[in-house]
DOLO-422035 format. One record per residue: x, y, z of N, C-alpha, C in turn. Coordinates in Angstrom, 3 decimals. Layout:
N
NULUM        n_x        n_y        n_z       ca_x       ca_y       ca_z        c_x        c_y        c_z
NULUM          X          Y          Z          X          Y          Z          X          Y          Z
...
***
This chain:
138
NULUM        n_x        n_y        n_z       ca_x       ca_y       ca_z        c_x        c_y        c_z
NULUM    -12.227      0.536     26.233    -11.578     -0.648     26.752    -10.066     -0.505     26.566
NULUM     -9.498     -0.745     27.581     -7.753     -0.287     27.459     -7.141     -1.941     27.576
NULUM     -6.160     -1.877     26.423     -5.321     -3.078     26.151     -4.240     -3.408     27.341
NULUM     -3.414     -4.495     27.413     -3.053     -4.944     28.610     -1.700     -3.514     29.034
NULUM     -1.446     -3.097     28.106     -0.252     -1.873     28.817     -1.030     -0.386     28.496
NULUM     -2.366     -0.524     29.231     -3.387      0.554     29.275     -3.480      1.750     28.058
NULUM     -3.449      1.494     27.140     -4.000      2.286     26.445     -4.981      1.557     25.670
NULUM     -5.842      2.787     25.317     -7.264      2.064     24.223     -7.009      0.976     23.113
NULUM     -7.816      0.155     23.449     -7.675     -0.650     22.458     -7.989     -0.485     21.127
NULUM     -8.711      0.255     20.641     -9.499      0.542     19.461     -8.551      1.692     18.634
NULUM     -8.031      2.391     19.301     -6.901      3.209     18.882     -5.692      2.864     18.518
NULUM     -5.211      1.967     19.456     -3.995      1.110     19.380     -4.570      0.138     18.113
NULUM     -5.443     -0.134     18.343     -5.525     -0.981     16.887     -5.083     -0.641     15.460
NULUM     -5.102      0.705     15.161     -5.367      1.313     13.905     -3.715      1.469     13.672
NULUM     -2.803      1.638     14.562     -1.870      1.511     14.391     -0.578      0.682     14.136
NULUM     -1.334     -0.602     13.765     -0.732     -1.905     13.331     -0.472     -2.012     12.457
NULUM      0.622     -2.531     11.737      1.133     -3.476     10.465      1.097     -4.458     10.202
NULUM     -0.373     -4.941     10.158     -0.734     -6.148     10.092     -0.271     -7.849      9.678
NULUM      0.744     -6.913      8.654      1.775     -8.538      7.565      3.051     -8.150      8.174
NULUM      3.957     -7.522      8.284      4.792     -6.855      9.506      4.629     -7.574     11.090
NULUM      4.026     -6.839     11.241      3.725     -7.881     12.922      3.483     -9.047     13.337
NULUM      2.726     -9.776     12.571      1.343    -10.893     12.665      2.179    -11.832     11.786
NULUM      3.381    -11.656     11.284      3.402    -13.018     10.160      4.365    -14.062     11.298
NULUM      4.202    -15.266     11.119      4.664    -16.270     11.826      5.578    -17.582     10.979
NULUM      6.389    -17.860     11.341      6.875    -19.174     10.822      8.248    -18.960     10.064
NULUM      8.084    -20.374      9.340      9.769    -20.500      8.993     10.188    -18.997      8.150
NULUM      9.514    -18.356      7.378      9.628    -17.495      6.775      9.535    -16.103      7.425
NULUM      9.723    -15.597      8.673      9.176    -15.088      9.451     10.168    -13.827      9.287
NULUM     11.699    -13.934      9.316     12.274    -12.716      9.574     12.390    -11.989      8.199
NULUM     12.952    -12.703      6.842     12.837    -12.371      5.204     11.177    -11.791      5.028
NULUM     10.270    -11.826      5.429      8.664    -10.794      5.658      8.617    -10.409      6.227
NULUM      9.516    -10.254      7.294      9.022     -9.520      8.636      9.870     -8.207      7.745
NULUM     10.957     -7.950      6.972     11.648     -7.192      6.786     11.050     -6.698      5.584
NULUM     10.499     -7.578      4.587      9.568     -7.194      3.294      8.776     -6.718      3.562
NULUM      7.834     -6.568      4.493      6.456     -5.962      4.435      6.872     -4.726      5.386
NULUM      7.684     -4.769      6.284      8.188     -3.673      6.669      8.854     -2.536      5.568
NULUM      9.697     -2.673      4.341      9.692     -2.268      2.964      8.816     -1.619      2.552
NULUM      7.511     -2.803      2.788      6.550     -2.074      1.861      5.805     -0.747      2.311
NULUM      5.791     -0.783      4.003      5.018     -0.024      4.576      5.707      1.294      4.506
NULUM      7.145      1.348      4.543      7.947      2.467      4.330      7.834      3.081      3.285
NULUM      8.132      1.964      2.614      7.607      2.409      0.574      5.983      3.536      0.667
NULUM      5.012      2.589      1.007      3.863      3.702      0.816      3.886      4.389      1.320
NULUM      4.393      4.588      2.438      4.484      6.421      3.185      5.160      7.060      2.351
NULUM      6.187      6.570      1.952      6.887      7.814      1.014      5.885      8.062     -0.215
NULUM      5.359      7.017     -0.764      4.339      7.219     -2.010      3.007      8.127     -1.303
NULUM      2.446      7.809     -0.463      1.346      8.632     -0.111      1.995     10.169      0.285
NULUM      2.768     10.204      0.420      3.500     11.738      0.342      3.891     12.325     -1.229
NULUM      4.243     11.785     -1.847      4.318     11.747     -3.007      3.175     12.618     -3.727
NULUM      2.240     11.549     -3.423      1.535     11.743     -4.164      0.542     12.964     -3.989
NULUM      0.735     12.935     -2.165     -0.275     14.300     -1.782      0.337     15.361     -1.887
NULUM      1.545     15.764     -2.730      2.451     16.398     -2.720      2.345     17.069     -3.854
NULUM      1.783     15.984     -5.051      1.646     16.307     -6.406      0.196     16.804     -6.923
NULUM     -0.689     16.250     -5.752     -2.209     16.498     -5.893     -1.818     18.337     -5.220
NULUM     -1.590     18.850     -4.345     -1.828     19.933     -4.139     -0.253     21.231     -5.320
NULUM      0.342     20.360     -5.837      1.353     20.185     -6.767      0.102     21.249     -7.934
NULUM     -0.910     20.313     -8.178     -2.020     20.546     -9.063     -3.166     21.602     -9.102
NULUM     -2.803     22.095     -7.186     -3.707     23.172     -6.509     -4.612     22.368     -6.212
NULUM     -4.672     21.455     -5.678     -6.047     20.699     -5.314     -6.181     20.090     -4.189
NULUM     -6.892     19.769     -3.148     -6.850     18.742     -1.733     -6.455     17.816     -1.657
NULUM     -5.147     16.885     -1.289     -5.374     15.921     -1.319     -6.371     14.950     -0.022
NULUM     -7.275     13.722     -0.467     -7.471     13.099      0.865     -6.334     13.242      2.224
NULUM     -6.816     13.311      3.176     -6.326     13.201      4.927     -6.774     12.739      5.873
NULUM     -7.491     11.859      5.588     -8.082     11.297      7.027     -8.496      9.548      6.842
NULUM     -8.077      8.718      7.291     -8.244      7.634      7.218     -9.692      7.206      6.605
NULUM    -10.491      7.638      7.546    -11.836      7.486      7.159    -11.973      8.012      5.799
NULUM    -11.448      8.962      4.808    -11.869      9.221      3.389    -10.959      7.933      3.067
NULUM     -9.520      7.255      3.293     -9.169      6.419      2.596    -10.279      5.429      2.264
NULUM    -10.980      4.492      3.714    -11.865      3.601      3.627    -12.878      4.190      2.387
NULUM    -13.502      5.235      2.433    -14.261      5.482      1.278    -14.013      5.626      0.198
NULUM    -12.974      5.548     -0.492    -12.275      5.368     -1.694    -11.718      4.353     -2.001
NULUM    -11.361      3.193     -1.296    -10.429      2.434     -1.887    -11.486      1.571     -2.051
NULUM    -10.948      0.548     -3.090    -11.006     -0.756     -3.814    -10.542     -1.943     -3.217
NULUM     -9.283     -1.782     -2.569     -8.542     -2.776     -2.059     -9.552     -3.367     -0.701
NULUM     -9.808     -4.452     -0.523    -10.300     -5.039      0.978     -9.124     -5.114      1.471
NULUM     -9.458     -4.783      2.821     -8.826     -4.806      4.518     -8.031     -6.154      4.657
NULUM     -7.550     -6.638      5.148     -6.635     -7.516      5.150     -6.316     -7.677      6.741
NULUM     -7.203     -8.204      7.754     -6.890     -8.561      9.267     -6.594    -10.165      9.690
NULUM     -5.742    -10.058     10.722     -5.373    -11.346     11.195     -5.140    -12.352     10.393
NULUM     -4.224    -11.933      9.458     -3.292    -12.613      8.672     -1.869    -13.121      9.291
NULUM     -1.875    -14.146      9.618     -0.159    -14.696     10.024      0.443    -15.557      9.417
NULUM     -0.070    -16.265      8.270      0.395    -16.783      6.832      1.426    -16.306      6.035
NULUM      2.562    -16.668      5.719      3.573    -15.244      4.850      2.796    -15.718      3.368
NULUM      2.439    -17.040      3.256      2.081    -16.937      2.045      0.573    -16.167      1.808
NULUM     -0.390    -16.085      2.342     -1.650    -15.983      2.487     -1.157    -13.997      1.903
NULUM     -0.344    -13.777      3.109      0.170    -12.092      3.311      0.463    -12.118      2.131
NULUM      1.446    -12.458      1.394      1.653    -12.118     -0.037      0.902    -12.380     -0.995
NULUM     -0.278    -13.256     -0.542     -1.126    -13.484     -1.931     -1.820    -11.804     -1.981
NULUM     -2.041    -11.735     -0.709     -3.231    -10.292     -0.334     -1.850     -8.828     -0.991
NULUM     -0.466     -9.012     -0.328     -0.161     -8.098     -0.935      0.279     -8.093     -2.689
NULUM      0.446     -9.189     -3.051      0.166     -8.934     -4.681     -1.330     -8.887     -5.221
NULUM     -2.159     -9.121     -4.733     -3.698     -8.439     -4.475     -3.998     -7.372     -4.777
NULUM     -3.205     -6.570     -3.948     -3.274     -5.098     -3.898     -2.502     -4.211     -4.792
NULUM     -1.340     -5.070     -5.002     -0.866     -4.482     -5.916     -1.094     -4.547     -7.405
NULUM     -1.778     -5.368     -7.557     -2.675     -5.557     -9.184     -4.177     -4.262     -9.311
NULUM     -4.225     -4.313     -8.324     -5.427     -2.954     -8.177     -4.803     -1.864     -8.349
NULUM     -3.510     -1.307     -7.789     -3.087     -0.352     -8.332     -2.141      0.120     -8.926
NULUM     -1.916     -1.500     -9.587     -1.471     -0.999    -11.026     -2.613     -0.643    -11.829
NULUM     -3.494     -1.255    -11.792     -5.196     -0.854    -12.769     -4.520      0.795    -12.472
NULUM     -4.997      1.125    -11.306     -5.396      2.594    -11.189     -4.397      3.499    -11.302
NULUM     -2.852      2.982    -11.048     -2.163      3.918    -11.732     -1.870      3.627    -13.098
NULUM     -2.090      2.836    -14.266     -2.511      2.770    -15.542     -3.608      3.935    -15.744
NULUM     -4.771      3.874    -15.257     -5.767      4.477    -16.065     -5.190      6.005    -15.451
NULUM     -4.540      6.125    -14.068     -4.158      7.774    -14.292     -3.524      8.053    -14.673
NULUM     -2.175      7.006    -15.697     -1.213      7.368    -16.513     -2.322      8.547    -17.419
NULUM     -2.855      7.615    -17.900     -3.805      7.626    -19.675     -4.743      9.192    -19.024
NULUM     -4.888      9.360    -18.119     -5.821     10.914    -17.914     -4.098     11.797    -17.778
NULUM     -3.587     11.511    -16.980     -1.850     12.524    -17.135     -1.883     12.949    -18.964
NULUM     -1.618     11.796    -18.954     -1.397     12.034    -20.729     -2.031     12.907    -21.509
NULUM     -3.388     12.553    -21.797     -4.638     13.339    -22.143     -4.691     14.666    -21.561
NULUM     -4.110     14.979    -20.237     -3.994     16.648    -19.283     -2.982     17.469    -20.272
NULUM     -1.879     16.369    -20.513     -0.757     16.793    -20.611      0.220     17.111    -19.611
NULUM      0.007     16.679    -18.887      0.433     16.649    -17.048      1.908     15.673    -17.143
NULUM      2.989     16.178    -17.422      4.234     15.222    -17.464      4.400     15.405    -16.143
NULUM      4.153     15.782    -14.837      5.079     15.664    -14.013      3.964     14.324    -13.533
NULUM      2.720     13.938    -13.364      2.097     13.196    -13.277      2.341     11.824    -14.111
NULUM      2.288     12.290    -15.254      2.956     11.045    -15.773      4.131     10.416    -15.538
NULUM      5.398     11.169    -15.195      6.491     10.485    -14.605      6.443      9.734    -13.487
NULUM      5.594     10.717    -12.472      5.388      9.663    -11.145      4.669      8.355    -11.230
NULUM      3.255      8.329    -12.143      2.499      6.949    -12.362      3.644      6.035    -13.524
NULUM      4.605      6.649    -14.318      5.223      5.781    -14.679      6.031      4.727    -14.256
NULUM      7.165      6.083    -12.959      7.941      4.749    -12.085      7.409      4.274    -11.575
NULUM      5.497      4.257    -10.615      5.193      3.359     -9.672      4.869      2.384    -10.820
NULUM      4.294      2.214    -11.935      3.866      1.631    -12.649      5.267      0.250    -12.775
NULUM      6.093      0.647    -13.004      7.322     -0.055    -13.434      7.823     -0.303    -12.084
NULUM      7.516     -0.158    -10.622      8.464     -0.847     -9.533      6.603     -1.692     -9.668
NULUM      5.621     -1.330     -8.915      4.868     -2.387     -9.090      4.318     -3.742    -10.249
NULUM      4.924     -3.059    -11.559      4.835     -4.776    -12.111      5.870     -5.663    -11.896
NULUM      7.226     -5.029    -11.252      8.275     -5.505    -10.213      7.457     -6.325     -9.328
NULUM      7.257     -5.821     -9.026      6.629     -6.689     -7.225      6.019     -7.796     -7.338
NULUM      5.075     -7.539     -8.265      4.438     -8.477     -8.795      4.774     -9.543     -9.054
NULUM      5.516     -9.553    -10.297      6.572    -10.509    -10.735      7.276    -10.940     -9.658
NULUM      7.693    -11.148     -8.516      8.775    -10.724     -8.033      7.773    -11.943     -6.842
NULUM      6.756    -10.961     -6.222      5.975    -11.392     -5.146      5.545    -13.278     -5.688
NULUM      5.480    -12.956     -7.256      4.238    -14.187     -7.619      5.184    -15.297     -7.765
NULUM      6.384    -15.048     -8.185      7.269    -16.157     -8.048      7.701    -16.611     -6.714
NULUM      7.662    -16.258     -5.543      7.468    -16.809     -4.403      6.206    -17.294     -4.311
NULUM      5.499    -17.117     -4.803      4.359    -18.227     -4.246      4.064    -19.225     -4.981
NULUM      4.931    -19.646     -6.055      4.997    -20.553     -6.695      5.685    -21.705     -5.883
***
């Protein structure tokens, strides 16, 4: 099925920024520019990180479909709420702080400092965000 400026719809889908695109209202351009942040932010982190996994000699995941099978975080569609969007993205970001905590504590135990430096700064910009995110929704 092809969307109104003919390309597939189902394809074109996957390529959305869901809190980026979709957010609406008085708060609209200050999120439209934050979640745009954020999306930049994790590309550079998912490079990062697949950078440090083969860093290690090892595969990192590549294909969307292994993300869905690994993650923790639920999907987050047709959100146009800025507040709703930020509840979901400090959501997500409490999940991986969990998970970059517990891979601090295996870095450590490896003895893996270059691992530990990287889960340290995400560790310390995401309890940022957090803080940061949760006082706006107050």
């Amino acid at each position: 099925m092809k969307n109104v400026i003919g390309l597939n719809s189902e394809k074109s889908e996957q390529l959305a920024r869901g809190f980026h695109w979709n957010i609406t209202g008085e708060k609209f351009f200050e999120l439209h520019l934050l979640f745009e942040e954020l999306y930049n932010d994790a590309l550079v982190k998912v490079d990062e990180i697949a950078e440090r996994i083969r860093t290690l000699d090892q595969t990192p995941l590549h294909s969307f479909n292994a993300y869905l099978k690994q993650t923790t975080i639920k999907e987050a569609t047709g959100i146009t709420d800025g507040k709703e969007a930020m509840k979901k993205a400090v959501s997500g970001f409490q999940v991986l702080l969990e998970k970059e905590r517990e891979l601090l504590k295996l870095a450590e135990d490896a003895g893996d400092e270059g691992t530990v430096a990287l889960m340290s700064d995400y560790i310390r910009q995401q309890e940022k965000k957090i803080w940061m995110y949760s006082a706006y929704l107050q």
